[in-house]
PAZA-602808 format. One record per residue (C-alpha): residue number from 0; chain; x, y, z. Coordinates in nm, 2 decimals, always signed. Example, Ala and Ser with C-alpha at 12.3 -4.5 7.8 and 13.67 -1.06 7.14 Angstrom:
BEGIN
  resi  chain       u       v       w
     0      A   +1.23   -0.45   +0.78
     1      A   +1.37   -0.11   +0.71
//
This chain:
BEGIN
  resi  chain       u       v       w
     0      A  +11.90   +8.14  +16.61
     1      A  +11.69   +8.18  +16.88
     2      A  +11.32   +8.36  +16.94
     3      A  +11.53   +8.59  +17.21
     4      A  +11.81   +8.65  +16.90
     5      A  +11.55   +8.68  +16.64
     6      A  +11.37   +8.94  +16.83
     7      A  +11.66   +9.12  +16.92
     8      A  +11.82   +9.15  +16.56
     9      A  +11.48   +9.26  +16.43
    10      A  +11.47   +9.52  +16.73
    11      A  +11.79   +9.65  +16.66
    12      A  +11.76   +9.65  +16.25
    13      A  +11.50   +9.92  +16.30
    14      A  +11.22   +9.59  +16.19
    15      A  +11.03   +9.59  +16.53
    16      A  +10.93   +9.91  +16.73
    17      A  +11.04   +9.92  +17.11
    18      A  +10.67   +9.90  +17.21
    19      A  +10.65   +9.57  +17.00
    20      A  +10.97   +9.41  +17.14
    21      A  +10.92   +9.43  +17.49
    22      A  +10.53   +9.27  +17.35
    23      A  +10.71   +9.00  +17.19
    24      A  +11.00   +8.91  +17.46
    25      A  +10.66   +8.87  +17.68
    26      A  +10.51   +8.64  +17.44
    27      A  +10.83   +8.43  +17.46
    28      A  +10.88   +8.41  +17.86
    29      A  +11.19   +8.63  +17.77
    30      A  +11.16   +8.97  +18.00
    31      A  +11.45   +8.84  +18.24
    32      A  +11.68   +8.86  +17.98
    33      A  +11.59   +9.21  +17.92
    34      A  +11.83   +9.44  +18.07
    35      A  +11.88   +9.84  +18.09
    36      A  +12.23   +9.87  +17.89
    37      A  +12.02   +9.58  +17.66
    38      A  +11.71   +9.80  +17.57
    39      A  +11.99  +10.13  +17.54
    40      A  +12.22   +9.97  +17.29
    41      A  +11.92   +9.82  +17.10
    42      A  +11.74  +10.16  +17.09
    43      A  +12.06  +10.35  +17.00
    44      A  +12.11  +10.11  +16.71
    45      A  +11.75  +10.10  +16.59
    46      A  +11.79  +10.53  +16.58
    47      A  +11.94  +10.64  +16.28
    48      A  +12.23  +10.86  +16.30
    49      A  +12.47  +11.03  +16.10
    50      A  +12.79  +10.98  +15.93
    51      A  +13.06  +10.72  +15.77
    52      A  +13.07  +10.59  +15.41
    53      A  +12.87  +10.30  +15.25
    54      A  +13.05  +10.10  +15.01
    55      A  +12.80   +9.91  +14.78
    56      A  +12.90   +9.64  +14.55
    57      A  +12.62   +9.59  +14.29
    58      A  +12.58   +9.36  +14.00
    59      A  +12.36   +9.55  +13.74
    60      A  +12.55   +9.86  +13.54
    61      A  +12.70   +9.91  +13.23
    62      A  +13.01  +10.14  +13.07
    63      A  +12.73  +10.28  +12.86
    64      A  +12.49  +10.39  +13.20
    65      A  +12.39  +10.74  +13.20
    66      A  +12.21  +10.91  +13.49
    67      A  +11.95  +10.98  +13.19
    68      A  +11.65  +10.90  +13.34
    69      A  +11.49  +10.74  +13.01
    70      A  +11.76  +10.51  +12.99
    71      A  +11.75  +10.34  +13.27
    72      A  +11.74   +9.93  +13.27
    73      A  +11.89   +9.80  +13.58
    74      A  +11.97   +9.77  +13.93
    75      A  +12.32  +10.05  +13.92
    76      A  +12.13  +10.38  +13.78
    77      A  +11.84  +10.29  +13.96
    78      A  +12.00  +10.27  +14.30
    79      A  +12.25  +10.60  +14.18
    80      A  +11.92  +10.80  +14.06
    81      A  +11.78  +10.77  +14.37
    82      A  +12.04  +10.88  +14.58
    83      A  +12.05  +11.23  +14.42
    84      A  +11.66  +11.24  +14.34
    85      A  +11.37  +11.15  +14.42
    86      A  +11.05  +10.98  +14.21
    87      A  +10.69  +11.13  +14.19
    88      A  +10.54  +10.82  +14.43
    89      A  +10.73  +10.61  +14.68
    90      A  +10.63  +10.25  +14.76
    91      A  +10.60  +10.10  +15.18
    92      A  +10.76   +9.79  +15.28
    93      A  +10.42   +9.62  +15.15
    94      A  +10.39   +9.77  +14.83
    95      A  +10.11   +9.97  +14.85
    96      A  +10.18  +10.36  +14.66
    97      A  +10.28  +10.62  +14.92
    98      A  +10.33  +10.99  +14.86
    99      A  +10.69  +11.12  +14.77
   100      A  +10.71  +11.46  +14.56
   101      A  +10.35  +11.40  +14.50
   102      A  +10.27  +11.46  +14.83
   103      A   +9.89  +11.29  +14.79
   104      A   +9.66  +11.29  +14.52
   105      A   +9.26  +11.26  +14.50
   106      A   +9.02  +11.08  +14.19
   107      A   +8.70  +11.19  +14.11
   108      A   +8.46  +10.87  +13.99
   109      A   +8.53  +10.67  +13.72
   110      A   +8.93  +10.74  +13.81
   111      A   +8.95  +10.89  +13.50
   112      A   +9.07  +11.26  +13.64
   113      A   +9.33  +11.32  +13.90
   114      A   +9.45  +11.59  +14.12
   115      A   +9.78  +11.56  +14.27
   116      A   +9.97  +11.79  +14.50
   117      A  +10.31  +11.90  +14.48
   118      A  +10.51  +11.84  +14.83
   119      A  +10.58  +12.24  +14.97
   120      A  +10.91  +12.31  +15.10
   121      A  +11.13  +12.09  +14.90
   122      A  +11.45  +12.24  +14.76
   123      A  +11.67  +12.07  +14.46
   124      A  +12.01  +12.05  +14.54
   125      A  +12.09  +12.42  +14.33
   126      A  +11.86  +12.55  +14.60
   127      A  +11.55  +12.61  +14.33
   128      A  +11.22  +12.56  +14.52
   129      A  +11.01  +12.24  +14.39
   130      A  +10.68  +12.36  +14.17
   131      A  +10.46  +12.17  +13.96
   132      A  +10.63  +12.32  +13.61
   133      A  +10.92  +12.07  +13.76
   134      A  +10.69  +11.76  +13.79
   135      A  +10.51  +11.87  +13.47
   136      A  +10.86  +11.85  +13.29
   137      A  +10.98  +11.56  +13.45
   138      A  +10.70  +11.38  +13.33
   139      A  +10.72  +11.52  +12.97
   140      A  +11.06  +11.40  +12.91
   141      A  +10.92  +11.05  +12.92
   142      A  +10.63  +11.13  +12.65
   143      A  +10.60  +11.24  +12.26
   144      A  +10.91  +11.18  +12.09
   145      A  +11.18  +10.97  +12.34
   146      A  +11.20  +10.62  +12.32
   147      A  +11.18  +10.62  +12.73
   148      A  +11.03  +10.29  +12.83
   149      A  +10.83  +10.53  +13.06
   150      A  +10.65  +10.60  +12.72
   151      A  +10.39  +10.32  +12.69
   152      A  +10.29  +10.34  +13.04
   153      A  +10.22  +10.69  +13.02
   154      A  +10.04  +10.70  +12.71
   155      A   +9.73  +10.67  +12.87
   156      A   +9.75  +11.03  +13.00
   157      A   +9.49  +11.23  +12.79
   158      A   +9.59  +11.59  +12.92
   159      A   +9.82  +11.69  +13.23
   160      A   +9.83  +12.06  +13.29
   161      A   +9.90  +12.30  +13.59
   162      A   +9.69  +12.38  +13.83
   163      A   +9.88  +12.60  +14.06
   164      A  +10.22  +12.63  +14.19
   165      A  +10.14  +12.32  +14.40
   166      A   +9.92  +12.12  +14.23
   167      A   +9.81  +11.96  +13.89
   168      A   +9.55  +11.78  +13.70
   169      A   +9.54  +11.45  +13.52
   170      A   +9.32  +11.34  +13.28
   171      A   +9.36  +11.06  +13.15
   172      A   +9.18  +10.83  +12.81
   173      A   +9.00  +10.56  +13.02
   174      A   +8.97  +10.54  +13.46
   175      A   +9.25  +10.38  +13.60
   176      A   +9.23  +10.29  +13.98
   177      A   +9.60  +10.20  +13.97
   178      A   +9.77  +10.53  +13.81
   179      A   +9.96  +10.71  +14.12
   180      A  +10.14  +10.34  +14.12
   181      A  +10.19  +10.36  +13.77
   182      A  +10.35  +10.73  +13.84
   183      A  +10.57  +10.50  +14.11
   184      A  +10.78  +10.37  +13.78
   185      A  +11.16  +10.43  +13.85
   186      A  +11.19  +10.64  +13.53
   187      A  +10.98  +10.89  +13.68
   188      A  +11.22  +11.09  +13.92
   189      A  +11.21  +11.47  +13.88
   190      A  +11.47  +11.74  +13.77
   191      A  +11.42  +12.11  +13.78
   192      A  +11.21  +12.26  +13.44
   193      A  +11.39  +12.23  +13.14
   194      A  +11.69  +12.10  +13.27
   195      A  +11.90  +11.84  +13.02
   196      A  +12.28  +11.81  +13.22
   197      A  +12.29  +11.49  +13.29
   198      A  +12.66  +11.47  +13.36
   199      A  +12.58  +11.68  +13.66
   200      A  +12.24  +11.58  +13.78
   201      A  +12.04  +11.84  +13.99
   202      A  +11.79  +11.64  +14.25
   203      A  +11.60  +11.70  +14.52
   204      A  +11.78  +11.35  +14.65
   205      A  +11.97  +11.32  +15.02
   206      A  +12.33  +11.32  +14.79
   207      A  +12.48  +11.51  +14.51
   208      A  +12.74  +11.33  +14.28
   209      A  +13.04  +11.40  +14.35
   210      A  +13.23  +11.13  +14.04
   211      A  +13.06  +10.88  +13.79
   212      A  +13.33  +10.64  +13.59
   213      A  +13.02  +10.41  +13.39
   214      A  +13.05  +10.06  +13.46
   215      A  +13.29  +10.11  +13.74
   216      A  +13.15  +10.33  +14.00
   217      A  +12.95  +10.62  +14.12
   218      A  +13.03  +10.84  +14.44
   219      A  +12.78  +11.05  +14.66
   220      A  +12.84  +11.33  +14.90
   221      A  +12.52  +11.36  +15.15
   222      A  +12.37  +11.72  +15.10
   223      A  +12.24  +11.81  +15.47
   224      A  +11.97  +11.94  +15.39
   225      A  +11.75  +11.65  +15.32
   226      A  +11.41  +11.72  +15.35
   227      A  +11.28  +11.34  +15.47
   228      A  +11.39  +11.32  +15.87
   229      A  +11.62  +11.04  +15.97
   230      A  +11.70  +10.98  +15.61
   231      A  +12.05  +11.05  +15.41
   232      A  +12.22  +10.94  +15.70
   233      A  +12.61  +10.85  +15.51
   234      A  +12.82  +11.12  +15.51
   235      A  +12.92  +10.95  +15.15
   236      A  +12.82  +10.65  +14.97
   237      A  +13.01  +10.44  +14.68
   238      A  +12.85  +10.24  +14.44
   239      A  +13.08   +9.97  +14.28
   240      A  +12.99   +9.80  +13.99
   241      A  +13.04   +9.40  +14.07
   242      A  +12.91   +9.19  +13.82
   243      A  +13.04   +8.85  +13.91
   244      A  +12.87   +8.73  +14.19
   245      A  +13.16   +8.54  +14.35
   246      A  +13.38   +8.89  +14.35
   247      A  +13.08   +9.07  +14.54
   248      A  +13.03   +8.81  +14.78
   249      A  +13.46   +8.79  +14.87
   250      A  +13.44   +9.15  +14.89
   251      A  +13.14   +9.18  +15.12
   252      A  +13.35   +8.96  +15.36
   253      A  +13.66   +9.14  +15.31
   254      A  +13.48   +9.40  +15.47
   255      A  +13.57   +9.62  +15.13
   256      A  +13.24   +9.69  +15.08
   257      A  +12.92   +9.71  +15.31
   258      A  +12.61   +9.60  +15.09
   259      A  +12.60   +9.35  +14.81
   260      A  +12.29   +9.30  +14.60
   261      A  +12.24   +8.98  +14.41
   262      A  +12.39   +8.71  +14.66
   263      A  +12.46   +8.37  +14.51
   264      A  +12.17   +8.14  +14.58
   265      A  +12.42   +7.85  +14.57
   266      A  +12.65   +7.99  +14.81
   267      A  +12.44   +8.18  +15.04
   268      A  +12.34   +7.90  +15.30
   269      A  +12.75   +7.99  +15.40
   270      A  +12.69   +8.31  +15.43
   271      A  +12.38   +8.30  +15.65
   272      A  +12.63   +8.15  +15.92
   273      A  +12.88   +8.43  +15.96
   274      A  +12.81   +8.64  +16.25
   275      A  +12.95   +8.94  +16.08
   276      A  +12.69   +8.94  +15.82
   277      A  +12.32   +8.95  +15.77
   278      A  +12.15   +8.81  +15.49
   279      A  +11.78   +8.94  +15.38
   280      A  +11.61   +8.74  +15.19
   281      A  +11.25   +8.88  +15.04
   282      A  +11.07   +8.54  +14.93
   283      A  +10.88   +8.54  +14.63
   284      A  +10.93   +8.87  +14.49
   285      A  +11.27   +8.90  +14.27
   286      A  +11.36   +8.89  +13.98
   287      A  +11.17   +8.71  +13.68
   288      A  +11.45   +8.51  +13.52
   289      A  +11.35   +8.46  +13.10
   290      A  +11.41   +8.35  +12.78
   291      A  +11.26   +8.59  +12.52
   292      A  +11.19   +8.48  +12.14
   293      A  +11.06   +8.81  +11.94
   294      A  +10.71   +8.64  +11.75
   295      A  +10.76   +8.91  +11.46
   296      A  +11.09   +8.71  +11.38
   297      A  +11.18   +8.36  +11.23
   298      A  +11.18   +8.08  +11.33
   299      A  +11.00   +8.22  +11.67
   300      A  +10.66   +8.36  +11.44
   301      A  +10.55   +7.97  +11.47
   302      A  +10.38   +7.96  +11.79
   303      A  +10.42   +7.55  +11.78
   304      A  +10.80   +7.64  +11.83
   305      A  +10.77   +7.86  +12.12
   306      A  +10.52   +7.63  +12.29
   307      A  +10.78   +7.32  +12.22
   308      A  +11.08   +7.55  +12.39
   309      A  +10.81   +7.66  +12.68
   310      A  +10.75   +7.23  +12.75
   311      A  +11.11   +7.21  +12.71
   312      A  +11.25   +7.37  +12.95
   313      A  +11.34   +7.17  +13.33
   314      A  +11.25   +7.47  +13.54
   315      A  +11.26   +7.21  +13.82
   316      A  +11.66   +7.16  +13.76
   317      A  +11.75   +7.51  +13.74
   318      A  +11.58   +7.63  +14.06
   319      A  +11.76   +7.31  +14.19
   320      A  +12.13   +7.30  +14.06
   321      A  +12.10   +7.72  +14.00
   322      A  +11.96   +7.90  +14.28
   323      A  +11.96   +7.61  +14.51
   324      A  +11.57   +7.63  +14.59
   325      A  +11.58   +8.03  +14.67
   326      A  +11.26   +8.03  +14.36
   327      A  +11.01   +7.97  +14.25
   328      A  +10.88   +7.84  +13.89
   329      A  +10.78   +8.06  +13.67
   330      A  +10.49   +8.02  +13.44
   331      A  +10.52   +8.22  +13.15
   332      A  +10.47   +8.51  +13.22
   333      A  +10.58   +8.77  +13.49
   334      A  +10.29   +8.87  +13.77
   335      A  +10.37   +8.65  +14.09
   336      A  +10.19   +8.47  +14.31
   337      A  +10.22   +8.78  +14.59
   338      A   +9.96   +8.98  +14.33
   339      A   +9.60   +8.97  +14.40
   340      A   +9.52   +8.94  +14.06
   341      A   +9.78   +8.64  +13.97
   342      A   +9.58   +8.37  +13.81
   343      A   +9.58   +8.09  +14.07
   344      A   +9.41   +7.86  +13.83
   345      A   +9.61   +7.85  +13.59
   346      A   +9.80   +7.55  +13.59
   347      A  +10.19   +7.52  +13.63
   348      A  +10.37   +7.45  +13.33
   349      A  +10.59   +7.20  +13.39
   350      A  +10.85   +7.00  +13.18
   351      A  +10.76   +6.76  +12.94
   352      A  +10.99   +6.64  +12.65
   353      A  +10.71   +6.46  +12.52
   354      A  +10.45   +6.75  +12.44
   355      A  +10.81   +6.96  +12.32
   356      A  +10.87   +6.71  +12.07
   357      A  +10.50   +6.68  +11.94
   358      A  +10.51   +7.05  +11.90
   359      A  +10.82   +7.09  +11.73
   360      A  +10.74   +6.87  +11.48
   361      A  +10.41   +6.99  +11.42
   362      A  +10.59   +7.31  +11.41
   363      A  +10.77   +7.16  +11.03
   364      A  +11.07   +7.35  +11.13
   365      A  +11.30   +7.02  +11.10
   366      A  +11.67   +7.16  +11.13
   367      A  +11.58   +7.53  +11.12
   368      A  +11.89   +7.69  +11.36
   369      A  +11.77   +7.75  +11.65
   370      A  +11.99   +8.03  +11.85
   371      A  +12.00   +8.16  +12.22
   372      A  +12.21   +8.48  +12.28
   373      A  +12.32   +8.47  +12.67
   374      A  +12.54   +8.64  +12.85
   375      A  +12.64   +8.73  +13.25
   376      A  +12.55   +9.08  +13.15
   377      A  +12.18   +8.97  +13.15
   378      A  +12.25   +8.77  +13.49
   379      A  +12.50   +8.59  +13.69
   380      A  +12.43   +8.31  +13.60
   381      A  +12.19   +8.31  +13.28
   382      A  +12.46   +8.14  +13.10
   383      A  +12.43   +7.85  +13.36
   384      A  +12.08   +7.83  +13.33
   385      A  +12.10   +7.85  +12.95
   386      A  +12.31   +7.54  +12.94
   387      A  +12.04   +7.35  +13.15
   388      A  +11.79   +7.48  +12.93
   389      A  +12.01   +7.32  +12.59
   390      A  +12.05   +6.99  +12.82
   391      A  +11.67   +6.93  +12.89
   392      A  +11.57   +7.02  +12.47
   393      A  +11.83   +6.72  +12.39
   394      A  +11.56   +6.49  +12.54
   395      A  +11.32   +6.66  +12.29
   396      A  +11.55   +6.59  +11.99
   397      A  +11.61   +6.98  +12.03
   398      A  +11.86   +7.14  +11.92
   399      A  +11.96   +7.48  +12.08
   400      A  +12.26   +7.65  +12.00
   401      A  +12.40   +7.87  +12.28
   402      A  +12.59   +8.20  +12.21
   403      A  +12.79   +8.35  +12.47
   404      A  +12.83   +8.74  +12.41
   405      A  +12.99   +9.04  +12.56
   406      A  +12.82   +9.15  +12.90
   407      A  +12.96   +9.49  +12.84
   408      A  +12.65   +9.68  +12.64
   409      A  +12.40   +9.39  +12.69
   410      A  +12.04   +9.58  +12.73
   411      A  +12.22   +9.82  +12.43
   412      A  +12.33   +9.56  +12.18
   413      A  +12.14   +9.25  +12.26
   414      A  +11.79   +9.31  +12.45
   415      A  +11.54   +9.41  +12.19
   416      A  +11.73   +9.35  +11.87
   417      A  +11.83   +8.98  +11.83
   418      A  +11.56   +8.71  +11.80
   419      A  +11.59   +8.51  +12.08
   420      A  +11.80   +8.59  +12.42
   421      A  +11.81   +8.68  +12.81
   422      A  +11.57   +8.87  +12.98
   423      A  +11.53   +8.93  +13.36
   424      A  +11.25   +9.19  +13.47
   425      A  +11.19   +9.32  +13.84
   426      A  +10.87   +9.32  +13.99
   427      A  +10.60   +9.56  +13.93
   428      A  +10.39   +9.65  +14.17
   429      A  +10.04   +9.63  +13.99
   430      A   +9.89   +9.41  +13.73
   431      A   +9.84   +9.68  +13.51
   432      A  +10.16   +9.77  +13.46
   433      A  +10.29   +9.42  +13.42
   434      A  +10.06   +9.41  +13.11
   435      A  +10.11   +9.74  +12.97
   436      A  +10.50   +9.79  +13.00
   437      A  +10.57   +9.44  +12.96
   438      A  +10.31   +9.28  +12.71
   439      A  +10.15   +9.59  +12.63
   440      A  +10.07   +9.72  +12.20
   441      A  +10.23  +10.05  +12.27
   442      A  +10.53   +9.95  +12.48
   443      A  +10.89  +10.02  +12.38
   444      A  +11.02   +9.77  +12.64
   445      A  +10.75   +9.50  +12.47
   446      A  +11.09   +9.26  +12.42
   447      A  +10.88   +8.94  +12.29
   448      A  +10.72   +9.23  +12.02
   449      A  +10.42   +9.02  +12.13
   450      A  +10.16   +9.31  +12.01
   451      A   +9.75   +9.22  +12.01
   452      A   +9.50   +9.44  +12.00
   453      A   +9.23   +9.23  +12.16
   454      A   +9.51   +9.18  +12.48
   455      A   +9.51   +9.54  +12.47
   456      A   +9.12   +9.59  +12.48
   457      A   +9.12   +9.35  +12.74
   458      A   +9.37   +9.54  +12.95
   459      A   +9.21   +9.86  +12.91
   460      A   +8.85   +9.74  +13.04
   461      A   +9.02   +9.57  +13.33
   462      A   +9.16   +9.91  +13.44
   463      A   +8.86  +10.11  +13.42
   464      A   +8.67   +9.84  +13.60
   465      A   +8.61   +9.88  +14.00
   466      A   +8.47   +9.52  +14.05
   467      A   +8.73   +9.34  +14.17
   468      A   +8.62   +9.01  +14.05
   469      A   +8.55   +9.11  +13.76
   470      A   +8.84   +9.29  +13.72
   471      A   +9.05   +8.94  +13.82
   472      A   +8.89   +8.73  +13.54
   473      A   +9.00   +8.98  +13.28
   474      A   +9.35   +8.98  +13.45
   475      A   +9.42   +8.57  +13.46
   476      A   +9.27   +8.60  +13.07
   477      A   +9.54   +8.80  +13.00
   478      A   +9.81   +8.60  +13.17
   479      A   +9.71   +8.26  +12.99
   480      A   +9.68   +8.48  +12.63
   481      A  +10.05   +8.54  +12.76
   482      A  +10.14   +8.22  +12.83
   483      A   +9.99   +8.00  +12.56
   484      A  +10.11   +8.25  +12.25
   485      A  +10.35   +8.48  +12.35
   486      A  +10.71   +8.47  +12.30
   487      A  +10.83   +8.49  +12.71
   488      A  +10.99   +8.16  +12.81
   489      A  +10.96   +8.31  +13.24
   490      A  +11.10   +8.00  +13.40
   491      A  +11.21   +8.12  +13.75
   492      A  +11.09   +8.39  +14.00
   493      A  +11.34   +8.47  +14.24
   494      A  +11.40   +8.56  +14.58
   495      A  +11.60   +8.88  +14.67
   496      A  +11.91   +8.78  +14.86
   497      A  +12.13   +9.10  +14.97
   498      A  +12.43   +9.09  +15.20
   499      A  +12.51   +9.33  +15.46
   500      A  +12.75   +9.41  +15.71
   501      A  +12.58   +9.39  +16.02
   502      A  +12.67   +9.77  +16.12
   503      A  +12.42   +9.87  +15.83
   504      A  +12.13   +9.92  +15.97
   505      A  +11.73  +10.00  +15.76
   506      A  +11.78   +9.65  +15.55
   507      A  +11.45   +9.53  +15.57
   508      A  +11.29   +9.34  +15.31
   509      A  +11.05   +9.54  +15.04
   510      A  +10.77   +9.42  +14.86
   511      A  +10.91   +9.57  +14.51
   512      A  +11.33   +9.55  +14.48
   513      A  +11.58   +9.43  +14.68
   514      A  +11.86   +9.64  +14.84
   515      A  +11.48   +9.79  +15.06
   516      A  +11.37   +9.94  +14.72
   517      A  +11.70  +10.00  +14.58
   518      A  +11.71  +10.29  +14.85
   519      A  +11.97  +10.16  +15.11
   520      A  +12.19  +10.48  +15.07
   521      A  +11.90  +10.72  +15.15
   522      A  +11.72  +10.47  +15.42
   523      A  +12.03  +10.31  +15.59
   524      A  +12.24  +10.44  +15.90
   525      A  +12.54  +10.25  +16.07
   526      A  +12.49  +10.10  +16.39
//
């Protein structure tokens, strides 16, 4: 592609104001090649307009998914949630917390108490008025007794009360700089007071549901009314559940769907070469592919074991033969090298047979069973990577069993109750929350059931603290506690790869989740 094409498709994607295209067709000696009926049919598809369907083929739901809120746990009922509501704090392309039905907030020093306000003006899709009893309720579903994996991050909330019909306070236990991204988590989207139909979900979203068959698909009808300008744009939008990755991909080409998430790595260098298509790939900031060994269980509650399967593993291979260099290693834990706080210092753990071996046998284990539950319903391909994984222990004198199971009911039947399995997690947007929801003493979603109180101690200084740098050495303290005696085996960080036809316009990459947030049915428009 050229710099003329480049600029072009990024003008007419919506990526690259008009002001900034004529700039850069300047830079490039191009302003010959710009012509009237050019600049028109660029502008008209850079303006997003109303109407059509979006067809969405998605790997990531479940026949057990519910539009429950506090049951939420991948990619489908995220995307689906969002469509007909709306959370408490949006996130920009870059990451940074931006206000959605928290329309801004203030902190008085110390960030230990909070005002936020309530956005005016917004209706739910019954035609009830937004007020803070809506937010406060919204937010209490996800507190006391629920096993909500909103629950640990939220426990740090000493009192949250009214203040008037548009506002409320926060108070929480210790300052935290970081909370109105921490009110950002995708749990946290709001219903109307008291309300507990989740069959028929009442939003303040762009769409209402129109049909929901779990694990097969959801369909939205676009309300009108929306109160963001320019977005809601599809008259309807589909969401298909696609778990193999091959089926998404033939359908995206078929033109039967629109918008795939989850491209093949291994595939997707084809892709990138049909004109009909357009690939966006977010580097650096996917998933964080894992292995997860629960320390309160044996054989994993001898740390020489999980350090012999954290040398063992040829990260190096699977990024290779897996996801055909579209990653990056991992390092044991799940903060990325885009966070300011990621511990640059630390050094990459890399694979070594040798120093798996020594530790196993200092582990006295001997021919304890060793046993990985995988499955596609984790990830495409975590039952590829799981076989690389058994390969590279052989070397070792390892054994690892692999067990296949039913994807169908994964995050219900396997994640959190066997000793040793799958795990992917998305990206979080702050260090704080990567500690406490992930690694954290009072987290549900704690999968490695990796629970210390002086982690804890360390990660409740480090969010009170407003020195930056001293704020970072607490923060890479915590990621090597992680990595040298927790139970996460986090081998690969990946990039987002999402196909789209090229009449979907609003696809640009986002610093958080692929598929721009997991909001392409309320941000896109067709061309």
């Amino acid at each position: 592609m050229t710099e003329f094409d480049n600029l072009k498709t990024m003008f007419e994607s919506g990526k690259l104001s008009r002001r900034d295209f004529m700039s850069g067709l300047a830079a490039i000696g191009a302003g010959a090649a710009l012509t009237p009926s050019l600049l028109s049919s660029s502008a008209m598809a850079a303006t997003p307009k109303v109407g059509g369907t979006l067809r969405i083929g998605m790997e990531g739901g479940s026949a057990t998914d519910s539009l429950d809120p506090r049951t939420y746990a991948d990619s489908v009922m995220i995307a689906a949630s969002l469509a007909c509501m709306n959370g408490l704090v949006e996130f920009d392309n870059a990451g940074n917390p931006t206000g959605e039905l928290l329309e801004s907030w203030e902190a008085k020093p110390g960030a230990i108490d909070w005002t936020f306000n309530v956005r005016k003006g917004v209706k739910f899709s019954n035609g009830k008025t937004l007020t803070a009893d809506d937010i406060l309720y919204s937010i209490a579903i996800h507190r006391g007794e629920t096993k909500s994996p909103a629950k640990g991050i939220l426990a740090q909330i000493k009192e949250i009360k009214k203040v008037n019909e548009n506002q409320i306070a926060v108070t929480l236990e210790s300052g935290n700089a970081d909370f109105p991204s921490i009110l950002g988590d995708y749990h946290l989207v709001v219903v109307p007071d008291g309300f507990t139909d989740w069959q028929k979900p009442i939003g303040t979203g762009g769409y209402t549901l129109e049909s929901f068959e779990p694990g097969v698909r959801l369909v939205f009808k676009r309300r009108g009314d929306y109160w963001k300008p320019g977005r809601a744009n599809f008259d309807m939008v589909e969401i298909r559940n696609i778990q193999d990755a091959a089926a998404r991909t033939a359908a995206l080409q078929s033109g039967q769907v629109d918008a795939v998430n989850r491209l093949d790595a291994r595939t997707v260098d084809l892709l990138m070469k049909d004109s009909k298509l357009n690939v966006v790939r977010t580097k650096g900031t996917g998933n964080r592919f894992c292995f997860v060994s629960r320390v309160t269980e044996k054989p994993f509650d001898n740390n020489d074991l999980r350090l012999a399967l954290k040398y063992g593993i040829d990260r190096e291979q699977i990024i290779k033969s897996v996801y055909n260099g579209f990653a990056t290693p991992g390092n044991d834990h799940t903060l990325d090298a885009l966070n300011p706080f990621y511990n640059t210092e630390m050094p990459q753990r890399k694979y070594d047979p040798d120093k798996a071996a020594f530790h196993f046998k200092k582990s006295g284990l001997g021919n304890t069973k060793i046993e990985l539950q995988t499955s596609e319903g984790a990830w495409a391909t975590a039952v590829d990577c799981a076989t690389i994984f058994q390969q590279s222990l052989k070397k070792a004198k390892i054994n690892l069993d692999v067990k296949k199971v039913a994807a169908d009911g994964y995050w219900d039947n396997v994640w959190l109750k066997v000793p040793f399995c799958a795990v992917y997690w998305g990206r979080r947007p702050t260090a704080d929350q990567v500690m406490s929801q992930v690694y954290g003493g009072n987290s549900d979603w704690n999968d490695s059931n990796w629970r210390k109180p002086s982690f804890d101690a360390i990660v409740k200084e480090a969010r009170a603290e407003l020195d930056q740098n001293r704020r970072k050495e607490m923060y890479w303290a915590c990621q090597e506690m992680i990595a040298d005696d927790g139970g996460m085996i986090c081998f690969a960080i990946t990039d987002y790869l999402d196909g789209f036809s090229k009449k979907v316009m609003g696809t640009e990459p986002h610093a958080r989740y692929d598929m721009n947030d997991n909001r392409i049915a309320e941000k896109g428009w067709f061309a």
